[in-house]
C-alpha positions in Angstrom: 0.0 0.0 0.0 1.0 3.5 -0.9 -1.8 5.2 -0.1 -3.7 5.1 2.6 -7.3 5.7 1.4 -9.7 7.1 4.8 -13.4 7.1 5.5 -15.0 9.5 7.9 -18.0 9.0 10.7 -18.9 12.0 11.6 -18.4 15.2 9.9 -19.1 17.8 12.7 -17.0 20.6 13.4 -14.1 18.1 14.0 -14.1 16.8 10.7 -12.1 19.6 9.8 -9.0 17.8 10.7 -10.0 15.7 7.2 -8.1 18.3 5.3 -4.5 16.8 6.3 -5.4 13.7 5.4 -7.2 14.7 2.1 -4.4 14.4 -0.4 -4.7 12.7 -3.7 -1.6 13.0 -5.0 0.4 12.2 -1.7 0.3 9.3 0.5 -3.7 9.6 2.0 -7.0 10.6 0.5 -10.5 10.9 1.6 -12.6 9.0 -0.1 -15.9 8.3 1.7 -17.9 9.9 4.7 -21.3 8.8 6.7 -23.5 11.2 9.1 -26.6 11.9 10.0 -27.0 14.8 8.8 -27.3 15.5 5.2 -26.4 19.1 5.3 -23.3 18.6 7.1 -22.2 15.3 4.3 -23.0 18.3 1.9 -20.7 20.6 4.0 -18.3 18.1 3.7 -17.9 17.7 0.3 -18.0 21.2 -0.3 -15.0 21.8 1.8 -13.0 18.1 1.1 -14.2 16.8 -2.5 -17.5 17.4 -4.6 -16.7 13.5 -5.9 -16.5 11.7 -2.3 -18.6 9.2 -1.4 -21.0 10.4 1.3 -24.1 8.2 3.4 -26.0 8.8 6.3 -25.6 5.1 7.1 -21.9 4.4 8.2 -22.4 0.4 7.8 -22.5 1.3 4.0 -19.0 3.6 4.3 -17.6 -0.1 6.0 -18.2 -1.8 3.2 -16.8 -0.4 0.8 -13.6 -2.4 -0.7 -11.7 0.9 -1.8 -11.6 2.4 1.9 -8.8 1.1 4.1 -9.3 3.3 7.4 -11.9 4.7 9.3 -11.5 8.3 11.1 -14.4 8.0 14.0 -15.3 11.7 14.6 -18.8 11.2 15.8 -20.1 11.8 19.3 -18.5 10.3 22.3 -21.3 8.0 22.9 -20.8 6.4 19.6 -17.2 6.0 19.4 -17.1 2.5 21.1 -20.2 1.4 18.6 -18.3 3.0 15.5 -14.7 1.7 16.5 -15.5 -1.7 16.7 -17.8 -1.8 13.9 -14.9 -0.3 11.7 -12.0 -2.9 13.3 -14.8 -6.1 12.8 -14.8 -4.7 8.9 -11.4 -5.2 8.7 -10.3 -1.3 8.7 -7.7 0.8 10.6 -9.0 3.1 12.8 -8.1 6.5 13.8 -10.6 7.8 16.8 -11.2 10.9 18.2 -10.4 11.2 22.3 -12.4 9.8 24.0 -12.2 6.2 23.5 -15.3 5.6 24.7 -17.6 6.3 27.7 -17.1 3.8 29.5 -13.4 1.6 30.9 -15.9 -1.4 29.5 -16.4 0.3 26.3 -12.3 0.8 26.0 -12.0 -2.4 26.2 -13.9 -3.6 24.0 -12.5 -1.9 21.4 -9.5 -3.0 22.6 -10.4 -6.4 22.7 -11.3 -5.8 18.6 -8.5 -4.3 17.7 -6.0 -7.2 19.5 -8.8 -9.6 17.4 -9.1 -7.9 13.8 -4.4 -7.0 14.2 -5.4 -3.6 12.8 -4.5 -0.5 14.1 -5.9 1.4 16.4 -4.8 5.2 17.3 -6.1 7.8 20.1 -6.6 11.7 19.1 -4.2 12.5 21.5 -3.7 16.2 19.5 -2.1 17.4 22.7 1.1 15.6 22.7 1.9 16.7 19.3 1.8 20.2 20.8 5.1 22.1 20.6 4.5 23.2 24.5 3.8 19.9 25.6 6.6 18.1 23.8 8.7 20.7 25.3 7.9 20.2 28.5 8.4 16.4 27.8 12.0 16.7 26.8 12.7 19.1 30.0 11.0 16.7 32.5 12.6 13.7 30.4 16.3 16.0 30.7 16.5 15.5 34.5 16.7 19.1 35.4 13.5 19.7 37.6 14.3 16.1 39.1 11.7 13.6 40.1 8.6 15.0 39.6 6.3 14.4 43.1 3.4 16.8 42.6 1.7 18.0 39.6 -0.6 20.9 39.0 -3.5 21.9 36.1 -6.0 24.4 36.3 -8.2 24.6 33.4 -10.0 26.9 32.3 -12.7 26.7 29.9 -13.7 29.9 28.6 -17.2 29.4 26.2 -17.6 26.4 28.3 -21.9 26.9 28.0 -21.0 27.1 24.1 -19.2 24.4 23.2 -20.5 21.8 26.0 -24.1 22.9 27.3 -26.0 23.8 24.2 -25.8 20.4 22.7 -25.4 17.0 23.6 -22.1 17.3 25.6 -25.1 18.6 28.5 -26.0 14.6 29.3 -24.3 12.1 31.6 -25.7 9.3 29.4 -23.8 11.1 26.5 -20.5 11.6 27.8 -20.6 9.8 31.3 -19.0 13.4 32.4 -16.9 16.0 30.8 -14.1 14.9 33.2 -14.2 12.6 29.9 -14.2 15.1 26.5 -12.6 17.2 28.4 -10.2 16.2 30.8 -9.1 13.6 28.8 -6.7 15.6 27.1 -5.4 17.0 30.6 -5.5 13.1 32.4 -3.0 11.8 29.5 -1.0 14.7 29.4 -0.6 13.9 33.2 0.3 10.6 32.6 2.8 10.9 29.7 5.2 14.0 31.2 5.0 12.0 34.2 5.6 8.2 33.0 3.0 7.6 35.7 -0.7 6.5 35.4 -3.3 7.1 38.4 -3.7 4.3 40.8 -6.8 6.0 43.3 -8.6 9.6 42.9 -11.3 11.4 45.2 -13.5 14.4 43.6 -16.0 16.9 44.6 -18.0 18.7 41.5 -20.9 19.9 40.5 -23.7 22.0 38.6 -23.1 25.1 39.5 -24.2 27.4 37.1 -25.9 25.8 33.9 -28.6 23.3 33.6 -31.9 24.7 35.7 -35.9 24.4 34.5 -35.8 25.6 31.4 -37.6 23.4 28.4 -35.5 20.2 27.3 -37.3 21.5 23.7 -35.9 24.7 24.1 -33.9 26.3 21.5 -32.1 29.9 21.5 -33.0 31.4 18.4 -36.8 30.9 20.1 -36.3 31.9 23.4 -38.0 35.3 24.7 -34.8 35.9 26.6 -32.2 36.0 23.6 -31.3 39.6 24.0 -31.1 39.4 27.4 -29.5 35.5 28.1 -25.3 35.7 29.3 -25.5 32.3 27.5 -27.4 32.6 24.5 -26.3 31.1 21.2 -28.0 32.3 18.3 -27.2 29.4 15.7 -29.9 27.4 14.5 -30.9 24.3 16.9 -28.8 25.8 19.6 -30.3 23.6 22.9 -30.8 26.5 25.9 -28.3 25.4 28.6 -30.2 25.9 31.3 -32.7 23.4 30.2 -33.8 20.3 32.4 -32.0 17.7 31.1 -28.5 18.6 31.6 -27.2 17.2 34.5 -22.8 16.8 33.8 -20.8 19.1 36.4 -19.6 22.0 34.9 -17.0 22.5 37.7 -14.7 20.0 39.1 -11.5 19.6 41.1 -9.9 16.0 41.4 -7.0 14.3 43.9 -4.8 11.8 42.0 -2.2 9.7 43.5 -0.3 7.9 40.3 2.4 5.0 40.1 5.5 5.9 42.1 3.9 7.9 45.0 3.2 11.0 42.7 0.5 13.5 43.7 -1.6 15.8 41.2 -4.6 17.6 41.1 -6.7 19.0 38.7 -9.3 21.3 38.3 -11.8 22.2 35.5 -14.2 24.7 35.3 -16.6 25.7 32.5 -18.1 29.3 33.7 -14.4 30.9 33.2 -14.5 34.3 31.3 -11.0 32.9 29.8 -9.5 29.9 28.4 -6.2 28.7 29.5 -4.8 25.3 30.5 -2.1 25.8 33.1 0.1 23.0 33.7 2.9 22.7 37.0 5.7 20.2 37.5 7.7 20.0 40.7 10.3 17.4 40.9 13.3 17.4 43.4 15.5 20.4 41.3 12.8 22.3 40.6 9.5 23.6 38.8 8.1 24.0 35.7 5.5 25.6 34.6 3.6 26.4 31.2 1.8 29.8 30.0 -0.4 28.8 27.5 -1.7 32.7 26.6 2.1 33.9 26.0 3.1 30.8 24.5 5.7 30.5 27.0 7.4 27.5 29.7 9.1 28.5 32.6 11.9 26.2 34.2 13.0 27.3 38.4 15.8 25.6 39.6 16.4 25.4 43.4 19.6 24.6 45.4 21.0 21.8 44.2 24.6 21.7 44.9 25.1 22.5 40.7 25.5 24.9 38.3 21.4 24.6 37.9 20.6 26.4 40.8 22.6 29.2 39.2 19.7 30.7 36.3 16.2 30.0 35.6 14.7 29.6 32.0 11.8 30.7 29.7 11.4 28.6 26.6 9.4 30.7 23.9 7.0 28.2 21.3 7.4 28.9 18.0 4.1 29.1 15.7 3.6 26.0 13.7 1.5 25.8 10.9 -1.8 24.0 11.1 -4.9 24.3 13.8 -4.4 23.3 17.1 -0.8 24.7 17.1 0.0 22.6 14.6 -1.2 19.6 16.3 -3.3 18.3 13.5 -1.4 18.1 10.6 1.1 16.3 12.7 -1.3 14.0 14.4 -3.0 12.9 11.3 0.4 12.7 9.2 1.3 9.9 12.5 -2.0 8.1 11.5 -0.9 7.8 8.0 2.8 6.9 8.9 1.2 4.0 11.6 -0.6 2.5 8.8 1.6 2.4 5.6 5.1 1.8 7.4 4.4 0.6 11.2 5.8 3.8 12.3 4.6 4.0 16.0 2.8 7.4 17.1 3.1 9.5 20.4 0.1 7.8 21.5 -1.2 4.6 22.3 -4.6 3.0 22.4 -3.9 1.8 26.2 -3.4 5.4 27.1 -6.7 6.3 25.8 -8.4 3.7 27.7 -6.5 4.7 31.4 -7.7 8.4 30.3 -11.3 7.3 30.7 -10.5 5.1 33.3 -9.2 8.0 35.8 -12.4 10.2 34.4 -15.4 7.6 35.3 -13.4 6.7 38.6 -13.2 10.7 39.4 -16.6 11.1 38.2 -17.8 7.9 40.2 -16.1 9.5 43.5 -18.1 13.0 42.6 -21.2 11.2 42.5 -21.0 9.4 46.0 -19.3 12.5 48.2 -16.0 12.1 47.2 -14.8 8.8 48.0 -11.4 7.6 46.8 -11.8 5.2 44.1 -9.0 2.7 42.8 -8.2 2.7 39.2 -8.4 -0.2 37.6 -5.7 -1.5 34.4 -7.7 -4.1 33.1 -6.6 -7.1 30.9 -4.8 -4.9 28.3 -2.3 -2.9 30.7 1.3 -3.6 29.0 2.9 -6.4 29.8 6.4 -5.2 28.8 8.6 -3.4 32.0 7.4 0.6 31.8 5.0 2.2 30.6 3.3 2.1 27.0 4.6 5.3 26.2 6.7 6.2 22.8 9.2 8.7 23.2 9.9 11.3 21.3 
C-alpha cells in the first residue's frame, strides 16, 4: 500500500482535521464519509471533495472495498459502537479522544482491535503540541528532578457554548466532561510523568448551567435572547439551562499515580478565559507552562550544581496548522502508523487509562468524594514501563 485511502464517521466541526489527510496525490485521500446529517455530508464535500462518497448510514461507508481506514469523529457516545464496527470490517482506525464512555467500552474496542491486528490510534492532539513536547523533553532531561506533585487548572472559557447547548449537556452522553474534556489534561498527566493514576477522590458539581428551562428549548426561540449571558444564536442551539443537563460544569480531582506522585486538577466551565495551566515540581525544581504567551518557565532550586545558578523561559514557536499545529502532525502519524508501522506519540492503552481516571473521578463525585482505585484491566502492558513512545 502507498496510499492510505480514509473514511469519515462523523463530519461535525471536527471533521475539519479531514483536510491533512485529504491528499490525492500524496500518501492519504479521503474517499468516503457517513452522518446523520445530510447538510453537514453536503458541507463536507463542499469543503474536502464534490466527488466523495457520502451516506447517512456508516455500515455502507464499512463496506466499501476501496476504503482502508476509518477516522471516527462522531459523538463520544458512539465512538465505542463506531470503533469496533470499523475494526470487525477489517479497517484501521483512527478515533477521536475519548475512546469511549465507558473503561468497559475501552475495552472492547480494545479487545477488537487485538482480534481484527489492525491499528488502532487515540486523538491524542495534545502531545503533538510544541508546549507539551517541550515540557516532555525538559522533564525527560533530569533538570527539575523527580517529579512528586503536579498541578493543572483549566480553564474553559465558552464552556456553555461548546458543552451545554448540545449534547455534551448529558451524563448518558459523555458519562461526564471529566471525559471530552479532561481527557486531554489526564494523558497529558500521565505521559510527562511516565506515571498512570492508581486512586482519585472528587468533589463537582452543577453550578451554574442546567436549571428548569424546556429540554425542547432552542435559543433562536427563546424570549430571553437579547437578554441570556448564555445565548447562542445558531440554529438548533439547545438552551443550557434546560432540564436535562445534568454533567458538572465544575470539578477539582486528587490523584495519587504510580511511584507515589500526587496531582490535582481542576476544571471549570463558567471561566470568562480559556487557559490550560500545567505545573511540575520534581526534586530540582518547577516547571511551569503559559499557555496565553506561548511561553514554559523552568526554576531551579539549590542543588549543589550549576542549575541552581539561572532560571529559564522557553518561547513556542508558531507552527502551521490548527491546534498549534497539532493536526497536521497528528493525522500525518496516523498515516505513517498505517503504511510503514511507524509508531505514534500515543497509544490506544493510554486512551483507555484516560477514561478510566475520568469515570473513577466522576464515580467518586457522585457518591461525596470517595477515593476510588483505578483499575488496568486485561490490556495494561505487559512489557517493564509504561506504553509510552518517546519522542
Amino acid at each position: 500500500m502507498t496510499q492510505l485511502r480514509i473514511g469519515v464517521i462523523g463530519t461535525g466541526l471536527r471533521s475539519t482535521i479531514a483536510k491533512y489527510w485529504h491528499n490525492p496525490d500524496g500518501n492519504s485521500v479521503v474517499v468516503g464519509a457517513a452522518d446523520v446529517s445530510s447538510k453537514a455530508l453536503e458541507r463536507f464535500k463542499n469543503e474536502i471533495d464534490k466527488d466523495v462518497f457520502v451516506t447517512t448510514d456508516y455500515k455502507e461507508l464499512l463496506k466499501r472495498q476501496d476504503i482502508d481506514a476509518i477516522a471516527i469523529l462522531s459523538p463520544d457516545y458512539l465512538h465505542e459502537e463506531h470503533a469496533v464496527a470499523a475494526l470487525q470490517a477489517g479497517k484501521h482506525v483512527y478515533c477521536e479522544k475519548p475512546l469511549a464512555i465507558t473503561p468497559e467500552g475501552c475495552d472492547r474496542v480494545l479487545d477488537e482491535a487485538q482480534k481484527s491486528g489492525k491499528h488502532l490510534m487515540i486523538g491524542f492532539n495534545m502531545r503533538y503540541m510544541s508546549m507539551y513536547q517541550t515540557m516532555k523533553e525538559i522533564i525527560d532531561s533530569g533538570v527539575i528532578g523527580d517529579i512528586k506533585a503536579v498541578w493543572v487548572r483549566h480553564f474553559v472559557g465558552l464552556g456553555g457554548y461548546y458543552y451545554y447547548h448540545d449534547w455534551h449537556g448529558t451524563a448518558a452522553n459523555t458519562t461526564s466532561l471529566l471525559l471530552q474534556k479532561a481527557s486531554h489534561d489526564i494523558d497529558v498527566i500521565h505521559w510527562l510523568t511516565g506515571s498512570y493514576a492508581t486512586k482519585v477522590s472528587a468533589f463537582g458539581s452543577l453550578d451554574y448551567y442546567g436549571g428548569d428551562k424546556p429540554n425542547d428549548l432552542h435559543c433562536p426561540d427563546c424570549e430571553l435572547k437579547d437578554t441570556c449571558p448564555d445565548a447562542s444564536l445558531q440554529t438548533l442551539t439547545q438552551c443550557a439551562f434546560r432540564e436535562e443537563i445534568d454533567v458538572e460544569d465544575n470539578n477539582m480531582l486528587i490523584m495519587e499515580l504510580e511511584g507515589g506522585i500526587k496531582a490535582s486538577y481542576m476544571q471549570c466551565h463558567f471561566t470568562p478565559d480559556y487557559s490550560r495551566n500545567y505545573t511540575f515540581i520534581g526534586t530540582k525544581g518547577r516547571l511551569e507552562n503559559d499557555d496565553v504567551n506561548d511561553k514554559v518557565y523552568v526554576k531551579t532550586r539549590k542543588s549543589g550544581s550549576w542549575h541552581e545558578m539561572s532560571d529559564i523561559t522557553y518561547e513556542m514557536k508558531k507552527m502551521p496548522g490548527t491546534h498549534s499545529g497539532a493536526d497536521p502532525r497528528i493525522c500525518q502519524d496516523f498515516v505513517n502508523l498505517v503504511l510503514f508501522n511507524k509508531q505514534p506519540l500515543t497509544t490506544p492503552f493510554a486512551g483507555r487509562m484516560s477514561v478510566a481516571v475520568g469515570c473513577a473521578a466522576t464515580e467518586s463525585i457522585r457518591s461525596g468524594g470517595k477515593v476510588v482505585q483505578i483499575e488496568q484491566g486485561r490490556h495494561k502492558p505487559t512489557q517493564s514501563g509504561l506504553e509510552f513512545v518517546e519522542l
